[in-house]
C-alpha positions, -999 to 999 in steps of 0.1 A, spaced: 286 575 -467 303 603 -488 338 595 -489 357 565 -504 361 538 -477 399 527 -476 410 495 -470 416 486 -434 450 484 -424 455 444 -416 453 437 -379 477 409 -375 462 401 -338 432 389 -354 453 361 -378 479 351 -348 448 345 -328 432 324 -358 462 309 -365 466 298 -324 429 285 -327 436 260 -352 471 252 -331 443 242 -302 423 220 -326 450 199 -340 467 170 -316 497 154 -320 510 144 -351 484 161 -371 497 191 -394 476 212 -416 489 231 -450 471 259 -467 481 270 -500 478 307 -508 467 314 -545 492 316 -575 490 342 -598 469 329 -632 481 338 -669 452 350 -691 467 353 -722 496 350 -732 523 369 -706 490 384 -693 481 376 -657 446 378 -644 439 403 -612 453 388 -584 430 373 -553 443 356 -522 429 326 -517 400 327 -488 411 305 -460 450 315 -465 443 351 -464 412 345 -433 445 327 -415 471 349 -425 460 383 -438 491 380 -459 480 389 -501 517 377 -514 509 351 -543 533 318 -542 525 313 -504 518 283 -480 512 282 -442 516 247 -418 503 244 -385 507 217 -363 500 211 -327 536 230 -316 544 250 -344 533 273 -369 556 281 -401 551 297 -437 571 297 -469 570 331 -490 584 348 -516 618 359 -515 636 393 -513 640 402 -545 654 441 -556 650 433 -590 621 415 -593 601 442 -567 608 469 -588 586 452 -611 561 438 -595 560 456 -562 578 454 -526 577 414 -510 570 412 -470 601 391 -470 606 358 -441 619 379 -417 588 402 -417 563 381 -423 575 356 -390 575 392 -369 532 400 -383 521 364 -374 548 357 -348 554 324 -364 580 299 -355 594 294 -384 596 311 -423 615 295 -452 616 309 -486 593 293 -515 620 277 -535 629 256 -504 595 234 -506 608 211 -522 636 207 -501 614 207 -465 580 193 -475 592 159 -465 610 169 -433 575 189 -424 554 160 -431 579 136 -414 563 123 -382 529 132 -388 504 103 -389 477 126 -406 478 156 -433 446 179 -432 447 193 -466 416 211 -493 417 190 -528 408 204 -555 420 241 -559 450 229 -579 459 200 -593 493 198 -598 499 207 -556 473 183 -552 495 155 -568 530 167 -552 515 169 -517 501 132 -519 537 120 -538 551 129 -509 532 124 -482 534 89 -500 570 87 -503 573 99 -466 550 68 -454 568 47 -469 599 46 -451 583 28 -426 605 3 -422 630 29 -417 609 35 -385 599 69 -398 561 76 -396 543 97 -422 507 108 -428 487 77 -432 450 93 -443 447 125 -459 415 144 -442 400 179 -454 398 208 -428 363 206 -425 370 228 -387 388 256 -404 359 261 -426 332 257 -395 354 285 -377 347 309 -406 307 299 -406 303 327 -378 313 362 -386 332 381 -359 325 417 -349 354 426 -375 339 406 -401 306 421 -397 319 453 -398 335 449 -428 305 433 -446 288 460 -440 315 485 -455 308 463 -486 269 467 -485 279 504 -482 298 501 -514 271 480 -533 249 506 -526 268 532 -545 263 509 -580 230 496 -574 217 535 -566 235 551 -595 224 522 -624 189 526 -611 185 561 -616 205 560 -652 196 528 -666 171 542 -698 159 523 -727 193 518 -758 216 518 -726 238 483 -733 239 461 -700 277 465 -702 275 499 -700 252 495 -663 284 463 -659 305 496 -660 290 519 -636 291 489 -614 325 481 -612 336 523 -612 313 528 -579 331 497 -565 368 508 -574 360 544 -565 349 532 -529 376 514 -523 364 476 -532 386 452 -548 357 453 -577 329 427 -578 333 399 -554 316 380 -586 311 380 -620 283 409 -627 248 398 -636 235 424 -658 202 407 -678 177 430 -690 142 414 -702 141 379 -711 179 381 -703 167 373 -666 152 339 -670 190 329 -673 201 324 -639 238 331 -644 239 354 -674 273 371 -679 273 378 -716 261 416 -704 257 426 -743 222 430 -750 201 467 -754 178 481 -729 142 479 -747 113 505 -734 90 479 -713 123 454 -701 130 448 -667 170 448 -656 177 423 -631 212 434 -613 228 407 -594 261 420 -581 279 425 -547 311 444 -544 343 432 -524 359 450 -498 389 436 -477 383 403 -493 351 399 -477 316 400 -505 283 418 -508 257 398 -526 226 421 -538 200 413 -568 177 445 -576 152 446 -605 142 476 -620 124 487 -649 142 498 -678 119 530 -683 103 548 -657 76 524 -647 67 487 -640 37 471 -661 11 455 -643 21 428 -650 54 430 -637 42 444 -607 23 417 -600 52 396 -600 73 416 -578 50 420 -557 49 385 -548 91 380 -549 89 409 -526 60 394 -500 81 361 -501 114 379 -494 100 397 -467 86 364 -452 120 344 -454 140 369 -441 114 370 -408 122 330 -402 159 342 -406 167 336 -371 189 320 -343 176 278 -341 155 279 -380 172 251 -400 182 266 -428 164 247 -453 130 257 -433 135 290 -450 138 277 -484 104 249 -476 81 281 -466 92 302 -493 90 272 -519 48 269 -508 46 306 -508 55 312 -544 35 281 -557 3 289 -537 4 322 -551 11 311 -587 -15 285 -583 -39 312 -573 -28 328 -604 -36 295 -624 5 291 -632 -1 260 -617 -27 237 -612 -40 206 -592 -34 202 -551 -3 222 -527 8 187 -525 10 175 -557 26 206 -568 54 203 -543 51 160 -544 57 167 -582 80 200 -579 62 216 -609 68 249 -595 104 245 -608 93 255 -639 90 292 -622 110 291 -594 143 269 -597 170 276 -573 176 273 -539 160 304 -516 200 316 -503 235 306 -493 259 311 -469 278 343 -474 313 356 -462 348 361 -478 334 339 -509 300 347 -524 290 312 -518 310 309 -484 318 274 -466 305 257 -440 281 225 -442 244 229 -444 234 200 -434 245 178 -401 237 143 -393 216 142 -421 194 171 -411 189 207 -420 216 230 -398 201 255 -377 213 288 -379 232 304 -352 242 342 -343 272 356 -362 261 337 -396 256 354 -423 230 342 -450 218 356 -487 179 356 -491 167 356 -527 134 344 -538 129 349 -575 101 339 -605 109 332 -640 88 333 -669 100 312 -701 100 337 -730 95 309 -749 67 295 -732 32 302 -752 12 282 -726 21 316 -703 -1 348 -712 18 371 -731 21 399 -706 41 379 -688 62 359 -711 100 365 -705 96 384 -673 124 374 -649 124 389 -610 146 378 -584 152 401 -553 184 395 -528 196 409 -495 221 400 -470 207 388 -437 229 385 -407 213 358 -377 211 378 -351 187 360 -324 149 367 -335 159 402 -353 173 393 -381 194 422 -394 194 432 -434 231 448 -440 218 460 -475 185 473 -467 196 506 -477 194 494 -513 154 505 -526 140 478 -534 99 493 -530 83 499 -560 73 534 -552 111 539 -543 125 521 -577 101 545 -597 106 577 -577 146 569 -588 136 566 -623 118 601 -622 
């Protein structure tokens, strides 16, 4: 892929059709609202780049701030931003109602400051309100007030929501990827590539990991992404035994490893790659042993990635696989099944093996039904990311090894029993890593 990717222009079939879908799970007197995101002040009059909210924009494909969308059984209706000359030649041109009801072919579109105004009326005859808590607050708290004040007129023979329930089926409808969404994963594997290639070949020791942060978020931009679809983990040497390191502020030393966990977004829809290289030209041996065995474990769980494996099957095989072969190393000691009975391998391998992945890096949908392990079905698409950690701190652990921190991380979509890896264009070999490094 040579040339920038452009955003796709937004197929408004796809939404109406979502939008009908949900029509066809709701009965009467049900009504659900989604609430787009608001733009958020950083400092000041500062506002932070803005992101649509995940299930308003998968609905919708509309990325106006100050939104909401209602669906009930019948109808489907928005309220949006208004017209506004003067206020669009500052911040940009607004869809408008009239516009946005012609895209989505909705039945009805009022402006945002008449909320308050039709909220009631809307929830007025609706015995139940589907509704996510949590994402804010304060329209967590007006929504119940009224849905509250609506139920209570009762005696007026009105009927108003009487149990608040969360859309649990508008997050199981975005647990399988369609054709589209596929396609446009891949676009963003495409673009991951670009920053994951280009800091493996310049990453050298005095480098700061904000300066690899940097190359990053340029091959992303310059592709076409929206940036990272998450914050960027740059953590070179003991740096990488902190799962979620974001400081990014440390100095490439000769023998470090970098691990790079980072995924670009493209048409609101993440990548979610971790690469560790070494910092120089070549791996210790040391190191290498350790990758080796991240690698031979990724490999493996990405094999029982397929159509009917419960999910947490993949994390179960990859959990004995990592504390055999660190028992075999003398890491850990005493029987396979006091070391799993006693979870001592957490002291080296911590985290769960992957995640569900999709418009948010850790994308909905539940993982476990009925009290068992969910199996995984075609369309899904998963992370798989094994890793080993070695506390710098630790002087129970030979030297050699002491602070090394290797966690490798593709993106796996189910695809019967051939599991297909949308970023396995991204080296991840040792010989490849080192030919790179030159």
């Amino acid at each position: 892929m040579n040339q920038t990717l452009k955003k796709n222009k937004t197929d408004y079939s796809i939404h109406i059709k979502r939008i009908q879908s949900v029509k066809q799970k709701l009965s009467e007197g049900e009504i659900l609202f989604v609430f787009g995101a608001n733009d958020k002040i950083r400092n000041r009059d500062v506002e932070y780049k803005f992101r649509q909210d995940s299930d308003f924009y998968y609905l919708t494909g509309i990325t106006e701030a100050d939104s909401i969308l209602f669906i009930t059984k019948n109808k489907a209706g928005m309220f949006c931003l208004p017209k506004d000359k003067e206020k669009e030649i500052w911040t940009g041109i607004r869809l408008g109602k009239e516009k946005i009801k012609e895209l989505l072919k909705l039945d009805l579109v009022f402006e945002i400051n008449e909320w308050d105004e039709k909220k009631s009326e809307l929830l007025l005859g609706n015995h139940t309100l589907y509704y996510f808590f949590g994402l804010d607050s304060d329209k967590d708290r007006d929504l119940i007030s009224t849905a509250r004040l609506v139920s209570s007129r009762v005696r007026e023979g009105k009927v108003g929501p009487e149990k608040i329930i969360e859309p649990v089926f508008l997050h199981e409808m975005r647990l399988q990827k369609s054709k589209e969404e596929i396609e446009i994963l891949k676009q963003a594997a495409a673009i991951t590539k670009f920053g994951h290639d280009r800091i493996i070949r310049e990453s050298k020791p005095g480098l700061y990991e904000y300066e690899l942060e940097a190359i990053l978020e340029h091959e992303y931009l310059k592709h076409g992404a929206w940036g990272g679809g998450y914050g960027h983990i740059v953590a070179t040497g003991k740096n990488a035994c902190v799962l979620h390191y974001v400081s990014n502020d440390s100095v490439l030393e000769k023998d470090d490893l970098i691990l790079v966990d980072s995924g670009a977004e493209f048409n609101s829809y993440t990548a979610d790659v971790t690469r560790v290289f070494p910092a120089g030209k070549k791996f210790t041996e040391a190191q290498k042993t350790i990758y080796e065995i991240v690698l031979a474990s990724q490999k493996n769980a990405i094999l029982y990635s397929k159509e009917g494996t419960p999910f947490n099957e993949i994390h179960t095989k990859t959990v004995y696989f990592l504390a055999d072969c660190l028992k075999e190393m003398g890491f850990l000691s005493g029987s396979m099944d006091s070391i799993l009975e006693k979870e001592t391998y957490k002291k080296f391998y911590m985290h769960r093996t992957g995640h569900y992945l999709g418009m948010d890096v850790h994308d909905v949908g539940k993982y476990y039904m009925q009290g068992k392990s969910r199996k995984l079905v075609n369309g899904q698409v998963i992370t798989v990311e094994p890793g080993l950690y070695f506390d710098p701190d630790d002087v129970l652990i030979p030297k050699e090894f002491r602070g090394i921190g290797i966690r490798i991380e593709d993106d796996i979509l189910v695809h019967g029993n051939s599991p297909v890896n949308l970023t396995k264009d991204i080296p991840k070999e040792i010989e490849e890593i080192e030919a790179m490094k030159g």
